[in-house]
N, CA, C and O atoms as a GROMACS GRO file, in nm:
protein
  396
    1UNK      N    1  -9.440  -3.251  -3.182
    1UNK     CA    2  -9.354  -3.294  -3.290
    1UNK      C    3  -9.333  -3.183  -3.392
    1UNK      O    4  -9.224  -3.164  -3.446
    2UNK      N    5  -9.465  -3.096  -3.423
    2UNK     CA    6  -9.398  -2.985  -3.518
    2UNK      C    7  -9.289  -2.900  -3.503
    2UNK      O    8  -9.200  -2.856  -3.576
    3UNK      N    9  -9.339  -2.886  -3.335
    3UNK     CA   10  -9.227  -2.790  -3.276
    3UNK      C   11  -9.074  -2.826  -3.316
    3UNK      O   12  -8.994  -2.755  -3.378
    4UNK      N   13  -9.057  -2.955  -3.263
    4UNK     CA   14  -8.967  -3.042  -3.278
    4UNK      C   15  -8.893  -3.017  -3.484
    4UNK      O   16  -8.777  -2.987  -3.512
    5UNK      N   17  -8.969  -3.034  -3.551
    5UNK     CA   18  -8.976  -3.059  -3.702
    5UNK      C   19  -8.954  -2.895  -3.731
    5UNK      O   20  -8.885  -2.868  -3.830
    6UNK      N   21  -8.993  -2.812  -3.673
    6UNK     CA   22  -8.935  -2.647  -3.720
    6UNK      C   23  -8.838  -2.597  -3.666
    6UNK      O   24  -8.770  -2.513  -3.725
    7UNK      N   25  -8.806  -2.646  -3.520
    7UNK     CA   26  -8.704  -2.605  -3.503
    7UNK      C   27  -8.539  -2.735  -3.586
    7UNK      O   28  -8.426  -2.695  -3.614
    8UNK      N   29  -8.583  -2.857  -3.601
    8UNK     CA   30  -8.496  -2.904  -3.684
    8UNK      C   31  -8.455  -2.822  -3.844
    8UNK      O   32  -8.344  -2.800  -3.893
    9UNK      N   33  -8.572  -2.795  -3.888
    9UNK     CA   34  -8.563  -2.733  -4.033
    9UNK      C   35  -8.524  -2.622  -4.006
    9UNK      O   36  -8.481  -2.588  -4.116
   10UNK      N   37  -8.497  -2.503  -3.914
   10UNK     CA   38  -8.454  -2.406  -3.884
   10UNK      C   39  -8.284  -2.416  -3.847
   10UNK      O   40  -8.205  -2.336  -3.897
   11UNK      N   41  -8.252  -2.495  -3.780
   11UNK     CA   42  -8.124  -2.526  -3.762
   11UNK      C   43  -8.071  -2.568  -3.936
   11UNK      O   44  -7.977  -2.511  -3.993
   12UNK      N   45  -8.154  -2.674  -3.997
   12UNK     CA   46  -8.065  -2.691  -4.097
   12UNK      C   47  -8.069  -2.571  -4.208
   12UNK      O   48  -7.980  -2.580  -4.292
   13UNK      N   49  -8.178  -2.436  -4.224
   13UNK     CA   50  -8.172  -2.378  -4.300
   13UNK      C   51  -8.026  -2.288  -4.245
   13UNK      O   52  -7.942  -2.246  -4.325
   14UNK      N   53  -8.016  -2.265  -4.072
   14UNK     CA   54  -7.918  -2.179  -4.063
   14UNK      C   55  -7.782  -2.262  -4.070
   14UNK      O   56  -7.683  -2.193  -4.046
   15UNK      N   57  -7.760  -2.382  -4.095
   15UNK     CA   58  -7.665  -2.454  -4.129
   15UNK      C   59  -7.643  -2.457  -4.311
   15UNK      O   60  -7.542  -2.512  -4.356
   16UNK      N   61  -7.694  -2.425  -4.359
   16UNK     CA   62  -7.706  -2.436  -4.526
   16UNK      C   63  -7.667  -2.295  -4.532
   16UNK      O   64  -7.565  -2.270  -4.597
   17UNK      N   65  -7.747  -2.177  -4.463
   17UNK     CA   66  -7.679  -2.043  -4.502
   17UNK      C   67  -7.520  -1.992  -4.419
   17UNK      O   68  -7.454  -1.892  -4.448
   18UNK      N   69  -7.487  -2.107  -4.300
   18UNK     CA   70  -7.394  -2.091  -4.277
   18UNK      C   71  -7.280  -2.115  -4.386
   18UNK      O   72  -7.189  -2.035  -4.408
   19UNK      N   73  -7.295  -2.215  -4.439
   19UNK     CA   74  -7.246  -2.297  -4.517
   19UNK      C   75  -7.211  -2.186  -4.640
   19UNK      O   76  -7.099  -2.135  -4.647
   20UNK      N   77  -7.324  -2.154  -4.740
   20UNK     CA   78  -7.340  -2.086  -4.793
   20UNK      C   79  -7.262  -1.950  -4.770
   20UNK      O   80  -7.224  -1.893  -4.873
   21UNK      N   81  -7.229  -1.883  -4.632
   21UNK     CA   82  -7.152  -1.756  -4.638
   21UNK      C   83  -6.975  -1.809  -4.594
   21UNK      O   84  -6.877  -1.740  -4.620
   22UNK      N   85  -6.972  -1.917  -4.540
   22UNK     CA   86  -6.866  -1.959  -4.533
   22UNK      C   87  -6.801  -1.933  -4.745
   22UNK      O   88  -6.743  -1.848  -4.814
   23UNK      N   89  -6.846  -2.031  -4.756
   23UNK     CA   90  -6.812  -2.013  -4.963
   23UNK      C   91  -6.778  -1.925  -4.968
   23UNK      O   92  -6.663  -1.882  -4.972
   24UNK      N   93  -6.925  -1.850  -4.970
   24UNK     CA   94  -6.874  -1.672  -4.989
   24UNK      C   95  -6.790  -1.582  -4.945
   24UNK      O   96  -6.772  -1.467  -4.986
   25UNK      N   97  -6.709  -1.668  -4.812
   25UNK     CA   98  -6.623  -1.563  -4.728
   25UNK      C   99  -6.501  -1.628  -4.765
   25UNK      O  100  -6.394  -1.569  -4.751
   26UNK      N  101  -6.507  -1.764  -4.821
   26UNK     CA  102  -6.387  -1.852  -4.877
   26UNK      C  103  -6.361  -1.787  -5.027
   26UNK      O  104  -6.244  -1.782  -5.063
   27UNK      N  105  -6.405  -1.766  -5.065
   27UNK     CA  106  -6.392  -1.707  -5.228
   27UNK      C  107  -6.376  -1.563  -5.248
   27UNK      O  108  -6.351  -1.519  -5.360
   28UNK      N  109  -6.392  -1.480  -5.137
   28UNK     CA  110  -6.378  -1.333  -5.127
   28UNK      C  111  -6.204  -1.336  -5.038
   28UNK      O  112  -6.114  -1.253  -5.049
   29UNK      N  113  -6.206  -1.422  -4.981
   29UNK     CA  114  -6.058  -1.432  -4.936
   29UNK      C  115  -5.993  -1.493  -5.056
   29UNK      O  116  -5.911  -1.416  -5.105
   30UNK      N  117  -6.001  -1.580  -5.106
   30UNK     CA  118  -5.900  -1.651  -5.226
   30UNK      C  119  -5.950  -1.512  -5.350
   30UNK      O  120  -5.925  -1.540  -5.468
   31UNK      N  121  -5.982  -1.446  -5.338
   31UNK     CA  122  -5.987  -1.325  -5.464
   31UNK      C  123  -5.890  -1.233  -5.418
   31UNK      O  124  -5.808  -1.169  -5.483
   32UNK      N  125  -5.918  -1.235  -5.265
   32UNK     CA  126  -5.834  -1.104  -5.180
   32UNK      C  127  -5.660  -1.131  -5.176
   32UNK      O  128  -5.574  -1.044  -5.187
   33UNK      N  129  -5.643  -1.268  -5.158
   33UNK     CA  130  -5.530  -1.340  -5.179
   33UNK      C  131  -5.457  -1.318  -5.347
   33UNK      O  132  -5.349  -1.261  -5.367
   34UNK      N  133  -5.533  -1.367  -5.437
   34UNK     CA  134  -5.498  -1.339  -5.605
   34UNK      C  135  -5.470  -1.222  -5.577
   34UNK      O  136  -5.349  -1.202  -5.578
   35UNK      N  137  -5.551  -1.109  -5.544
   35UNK     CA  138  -5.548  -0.998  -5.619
   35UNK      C  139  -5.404  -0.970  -5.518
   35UNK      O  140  -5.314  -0.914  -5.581
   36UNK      N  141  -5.374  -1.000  -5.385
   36UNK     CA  142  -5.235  -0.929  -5.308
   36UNK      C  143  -5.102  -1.013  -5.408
   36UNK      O  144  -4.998  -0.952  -5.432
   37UNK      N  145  -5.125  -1.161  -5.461
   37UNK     CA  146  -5.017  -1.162  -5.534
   37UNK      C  147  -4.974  -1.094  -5.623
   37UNK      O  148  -4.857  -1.055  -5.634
   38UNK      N  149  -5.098  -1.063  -5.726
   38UNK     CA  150  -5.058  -0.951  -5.822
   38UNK      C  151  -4.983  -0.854  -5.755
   38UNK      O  152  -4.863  -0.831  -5.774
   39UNK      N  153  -5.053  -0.801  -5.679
   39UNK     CA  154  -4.950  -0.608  -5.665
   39UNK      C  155  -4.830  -0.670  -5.541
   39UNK      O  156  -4.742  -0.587  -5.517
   40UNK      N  157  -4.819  -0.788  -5.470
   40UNK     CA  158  -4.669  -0.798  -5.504
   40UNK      C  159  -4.559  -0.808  -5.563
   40UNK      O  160  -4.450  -0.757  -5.538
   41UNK      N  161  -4.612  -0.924  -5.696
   41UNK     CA  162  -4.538  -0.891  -5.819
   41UNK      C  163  -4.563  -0.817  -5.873
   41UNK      O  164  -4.552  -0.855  -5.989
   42UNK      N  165  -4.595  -0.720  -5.870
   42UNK     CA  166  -4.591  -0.543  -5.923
   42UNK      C  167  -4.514  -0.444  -5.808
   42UNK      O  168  -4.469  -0.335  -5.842
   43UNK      N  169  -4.504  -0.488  -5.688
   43UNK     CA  170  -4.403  -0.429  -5.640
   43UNK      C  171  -4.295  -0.460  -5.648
   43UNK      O  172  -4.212  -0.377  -5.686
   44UNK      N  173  -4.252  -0.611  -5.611
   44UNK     CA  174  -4.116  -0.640  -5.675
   44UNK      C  175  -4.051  -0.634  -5.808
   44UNK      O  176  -3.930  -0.638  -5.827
   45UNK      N  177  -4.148  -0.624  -5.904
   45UNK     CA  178  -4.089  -0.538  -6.044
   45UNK      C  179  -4.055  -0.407  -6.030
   45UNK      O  180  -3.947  -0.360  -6.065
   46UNK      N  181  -4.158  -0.337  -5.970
   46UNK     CA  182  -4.092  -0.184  -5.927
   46UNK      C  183  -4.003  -0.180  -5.894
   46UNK      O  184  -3.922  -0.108  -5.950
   47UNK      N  185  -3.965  -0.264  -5.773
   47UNK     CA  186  -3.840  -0.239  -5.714
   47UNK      C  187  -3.718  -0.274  -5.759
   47UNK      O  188  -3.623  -0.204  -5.722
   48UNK      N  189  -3.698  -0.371  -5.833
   48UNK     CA  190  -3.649  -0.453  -5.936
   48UNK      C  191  -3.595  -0.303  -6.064
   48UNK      O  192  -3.480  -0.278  -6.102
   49UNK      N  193  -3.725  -0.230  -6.100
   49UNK     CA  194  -3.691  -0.160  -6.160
   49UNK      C  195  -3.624  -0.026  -6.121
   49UNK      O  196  -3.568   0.060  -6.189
   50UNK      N  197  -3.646  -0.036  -5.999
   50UNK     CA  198  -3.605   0.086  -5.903
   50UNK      C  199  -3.456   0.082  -5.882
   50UNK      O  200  -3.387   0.183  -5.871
   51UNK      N  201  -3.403  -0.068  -5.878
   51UNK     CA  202  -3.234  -0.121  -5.847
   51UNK      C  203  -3.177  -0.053  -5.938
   51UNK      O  204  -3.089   0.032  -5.920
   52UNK      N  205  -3.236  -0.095  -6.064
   52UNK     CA  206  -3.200  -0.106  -6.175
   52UNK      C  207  -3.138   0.032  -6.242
   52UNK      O  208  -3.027   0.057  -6.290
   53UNK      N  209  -3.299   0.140  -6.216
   53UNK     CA  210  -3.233   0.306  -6.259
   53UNK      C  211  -3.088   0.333  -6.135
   53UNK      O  212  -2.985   0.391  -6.171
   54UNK      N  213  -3.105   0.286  -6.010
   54UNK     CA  214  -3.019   0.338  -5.932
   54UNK      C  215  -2.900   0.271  -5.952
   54UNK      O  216  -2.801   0.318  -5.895
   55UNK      N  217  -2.884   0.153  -6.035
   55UNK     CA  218  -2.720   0.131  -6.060
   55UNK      C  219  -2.666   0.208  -6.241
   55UNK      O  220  -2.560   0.201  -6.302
   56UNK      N  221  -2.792   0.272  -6.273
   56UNK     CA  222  -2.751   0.285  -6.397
   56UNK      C  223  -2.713   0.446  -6.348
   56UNK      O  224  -2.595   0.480  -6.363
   57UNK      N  225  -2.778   0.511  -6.310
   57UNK     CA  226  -2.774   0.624  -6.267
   57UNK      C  227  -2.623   0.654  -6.164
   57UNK      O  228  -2.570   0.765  -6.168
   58UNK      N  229  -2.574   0.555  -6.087
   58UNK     CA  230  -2.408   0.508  -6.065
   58UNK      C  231  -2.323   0.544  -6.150
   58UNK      O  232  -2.237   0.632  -6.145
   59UNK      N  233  -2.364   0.432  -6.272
   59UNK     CA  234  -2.299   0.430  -6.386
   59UNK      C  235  -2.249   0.571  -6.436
   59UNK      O  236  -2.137   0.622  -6.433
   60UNK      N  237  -2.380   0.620  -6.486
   60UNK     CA  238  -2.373   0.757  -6.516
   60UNK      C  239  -2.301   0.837  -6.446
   60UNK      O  240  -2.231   0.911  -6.514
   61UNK      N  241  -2.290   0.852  -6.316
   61UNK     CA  242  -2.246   0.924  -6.208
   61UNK      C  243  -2.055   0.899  -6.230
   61UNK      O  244  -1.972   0.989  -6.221
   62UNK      N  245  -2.039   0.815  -6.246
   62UNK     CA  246  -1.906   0.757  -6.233
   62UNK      C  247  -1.834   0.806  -6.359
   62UNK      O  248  -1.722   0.855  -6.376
   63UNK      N  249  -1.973   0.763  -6.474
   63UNK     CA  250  -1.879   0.860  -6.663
   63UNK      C  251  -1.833   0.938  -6.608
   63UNK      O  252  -1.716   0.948  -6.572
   64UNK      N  253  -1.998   1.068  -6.580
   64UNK     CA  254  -1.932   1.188  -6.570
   64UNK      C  255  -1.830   1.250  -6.476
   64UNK      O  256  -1.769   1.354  -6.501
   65UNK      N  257  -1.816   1.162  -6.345
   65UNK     CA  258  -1.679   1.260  -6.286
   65UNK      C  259  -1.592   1.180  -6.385
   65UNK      O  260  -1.556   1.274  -6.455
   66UNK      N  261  -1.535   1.076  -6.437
   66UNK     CA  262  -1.409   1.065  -6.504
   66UNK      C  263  -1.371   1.154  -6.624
   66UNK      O  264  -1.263   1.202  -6.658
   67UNK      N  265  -1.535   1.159  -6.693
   67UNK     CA  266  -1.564   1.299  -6.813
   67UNK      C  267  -1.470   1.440  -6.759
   67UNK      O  268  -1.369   1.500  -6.794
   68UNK      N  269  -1.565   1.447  -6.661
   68UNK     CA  270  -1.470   1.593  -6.566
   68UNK      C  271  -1.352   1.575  -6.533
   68UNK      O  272  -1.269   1.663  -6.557
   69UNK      N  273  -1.315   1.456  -6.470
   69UNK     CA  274  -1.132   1.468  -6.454
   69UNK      C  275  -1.072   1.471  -6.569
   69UNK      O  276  -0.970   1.540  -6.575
   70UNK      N  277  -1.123   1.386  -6.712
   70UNK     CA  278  -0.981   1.412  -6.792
   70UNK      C  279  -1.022   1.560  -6.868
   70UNK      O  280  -0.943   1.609  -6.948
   71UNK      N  281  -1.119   1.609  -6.845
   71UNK     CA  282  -1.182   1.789  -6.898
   71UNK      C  283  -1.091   1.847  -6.825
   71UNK      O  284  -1.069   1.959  -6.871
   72UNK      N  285  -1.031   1.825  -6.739
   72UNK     CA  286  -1.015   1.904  -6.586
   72UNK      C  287  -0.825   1.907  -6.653
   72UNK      O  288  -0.757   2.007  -6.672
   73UNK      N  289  -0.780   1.736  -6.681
   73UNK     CA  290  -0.682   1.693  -6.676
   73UNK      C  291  -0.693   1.816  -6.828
   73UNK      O  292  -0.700   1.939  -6.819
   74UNK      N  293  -0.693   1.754  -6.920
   74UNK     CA  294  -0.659   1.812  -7.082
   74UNK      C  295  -0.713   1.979  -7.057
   74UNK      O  296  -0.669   2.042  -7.153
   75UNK      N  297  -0.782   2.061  -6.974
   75UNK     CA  298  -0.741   2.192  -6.969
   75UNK      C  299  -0.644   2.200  -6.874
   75UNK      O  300  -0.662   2.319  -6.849
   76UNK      N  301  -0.574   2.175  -6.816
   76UNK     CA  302  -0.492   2.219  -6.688
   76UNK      C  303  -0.374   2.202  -6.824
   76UNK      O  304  -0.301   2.299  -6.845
   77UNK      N  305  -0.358   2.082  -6.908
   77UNK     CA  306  -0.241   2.033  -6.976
   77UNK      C  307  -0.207   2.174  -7.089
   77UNK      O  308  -0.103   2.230  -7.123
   78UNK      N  309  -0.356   2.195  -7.125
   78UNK     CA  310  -0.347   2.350  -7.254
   78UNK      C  311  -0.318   2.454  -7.176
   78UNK      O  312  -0.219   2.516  -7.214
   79UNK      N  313  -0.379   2.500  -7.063
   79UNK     CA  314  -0.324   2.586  -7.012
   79UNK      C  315  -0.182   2.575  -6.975
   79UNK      O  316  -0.126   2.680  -7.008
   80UNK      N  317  -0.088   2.480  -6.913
   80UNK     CA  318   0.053   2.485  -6.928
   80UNK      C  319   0.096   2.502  -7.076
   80UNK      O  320   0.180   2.590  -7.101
   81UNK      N  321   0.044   2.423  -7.180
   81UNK     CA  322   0.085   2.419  -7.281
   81UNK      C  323   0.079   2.612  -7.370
   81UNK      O  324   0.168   2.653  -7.445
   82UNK      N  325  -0.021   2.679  -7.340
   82UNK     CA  326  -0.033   2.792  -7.342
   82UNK      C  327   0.092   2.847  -7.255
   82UNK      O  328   0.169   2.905  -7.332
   83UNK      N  329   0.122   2.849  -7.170
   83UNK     CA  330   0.243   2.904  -7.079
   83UNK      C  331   0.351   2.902  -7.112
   83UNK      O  332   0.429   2.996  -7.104
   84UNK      N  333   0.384   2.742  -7.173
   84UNK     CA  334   0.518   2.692  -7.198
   84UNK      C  335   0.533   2.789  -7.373
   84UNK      O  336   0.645   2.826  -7.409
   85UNK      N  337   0.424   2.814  -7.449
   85UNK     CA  338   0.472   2.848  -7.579
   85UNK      C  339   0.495   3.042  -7.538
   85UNK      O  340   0.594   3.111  -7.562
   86UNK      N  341   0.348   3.090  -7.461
   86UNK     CA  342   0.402   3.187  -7.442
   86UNK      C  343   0.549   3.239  -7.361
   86UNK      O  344   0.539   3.361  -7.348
   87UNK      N  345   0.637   3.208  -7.322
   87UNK     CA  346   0.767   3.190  -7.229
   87UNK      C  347   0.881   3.172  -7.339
   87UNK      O  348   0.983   3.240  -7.350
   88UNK      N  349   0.840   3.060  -7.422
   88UNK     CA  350   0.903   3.067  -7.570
   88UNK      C  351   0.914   3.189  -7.681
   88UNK      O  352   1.012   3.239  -7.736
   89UNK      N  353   0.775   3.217  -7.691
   89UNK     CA  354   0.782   3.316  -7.775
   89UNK      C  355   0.876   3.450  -7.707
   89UNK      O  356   0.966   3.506  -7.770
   90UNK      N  357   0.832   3.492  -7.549
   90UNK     CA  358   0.885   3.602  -7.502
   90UNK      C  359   1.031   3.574  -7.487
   90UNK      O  360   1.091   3.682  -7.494
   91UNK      N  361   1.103   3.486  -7.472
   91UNK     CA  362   1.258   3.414  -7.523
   91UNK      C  363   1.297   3.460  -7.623
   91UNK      O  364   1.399   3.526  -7.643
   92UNK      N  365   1.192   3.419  -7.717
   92UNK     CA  366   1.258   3.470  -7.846
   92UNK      C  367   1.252   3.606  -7.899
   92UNK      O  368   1.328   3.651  -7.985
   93UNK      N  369   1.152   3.669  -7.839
   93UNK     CA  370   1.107   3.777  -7.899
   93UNK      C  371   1.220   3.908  -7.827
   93UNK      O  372   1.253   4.014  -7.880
   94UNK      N  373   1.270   3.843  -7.666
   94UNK     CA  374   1.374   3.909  -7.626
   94UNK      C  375   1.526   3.896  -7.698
   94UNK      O  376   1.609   3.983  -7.725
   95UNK      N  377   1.528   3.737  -7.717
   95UNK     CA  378   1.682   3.707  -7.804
   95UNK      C  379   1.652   3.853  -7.940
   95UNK      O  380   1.738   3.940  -7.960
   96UNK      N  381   1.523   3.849  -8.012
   96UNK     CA  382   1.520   3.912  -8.146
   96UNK      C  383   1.561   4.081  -8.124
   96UNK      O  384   1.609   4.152  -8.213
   97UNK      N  385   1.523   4.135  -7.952
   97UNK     CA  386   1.550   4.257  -7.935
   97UNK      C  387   1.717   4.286  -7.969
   97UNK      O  388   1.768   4.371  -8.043
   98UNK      N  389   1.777   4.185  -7.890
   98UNK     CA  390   1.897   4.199  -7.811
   98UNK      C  391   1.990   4.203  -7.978
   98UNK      O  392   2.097   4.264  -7.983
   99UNK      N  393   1.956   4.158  -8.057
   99UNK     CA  394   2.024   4.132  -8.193
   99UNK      C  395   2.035   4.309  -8.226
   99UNK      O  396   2.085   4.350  -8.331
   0.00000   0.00000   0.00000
């Protein structure tokens, strides 16, 4: 009967420490779980924030070529406008010879 009575109390001690690391392996997973939600919502903010520089940075992209076309447009316009007065002046400055 002791035999009987130690190996019962042996089963239930390795049933109590089963028990016992189960918890422990249940609560190291539900920590492991918390902690992966966090740094998903820390990646999807990143990325979130990542959209975010790359449509602003668009934005930007889009000012500056229109910046450059009308730079592009209003010197091309002075430089004719330079042409058209010099052509004038040499007009006149020939009419002033011919007098």
């Amino acid at each position: 009967m002791d035999n009987m009575e130690s190996l019962i109390e042996n089963s239930d001690e390795l049933l109590r420490e089963s028990l016992s690391l189960t918890v422990e392996s249940e609560q190291i997973g539900n920590a492991t779980i918390d902690q992966m939600t966090r740094q998903r919502e820390q990646m999807e903010g990143a990325n979130a924030n990542a959209l975010r520089t790359r449509q602003i940075a668009e934005q930007a992209s889009a000012v500056l070529t229109d910046m450059g076309r009308r730079a592009f447009r209003n010197k091309l316009f002075l430089y004719i406008m330079i042409g058209v007065l010099m052509m004038g002046n040499l007009w006149a400055f020939v009419r002033l010879l011919k007098k």
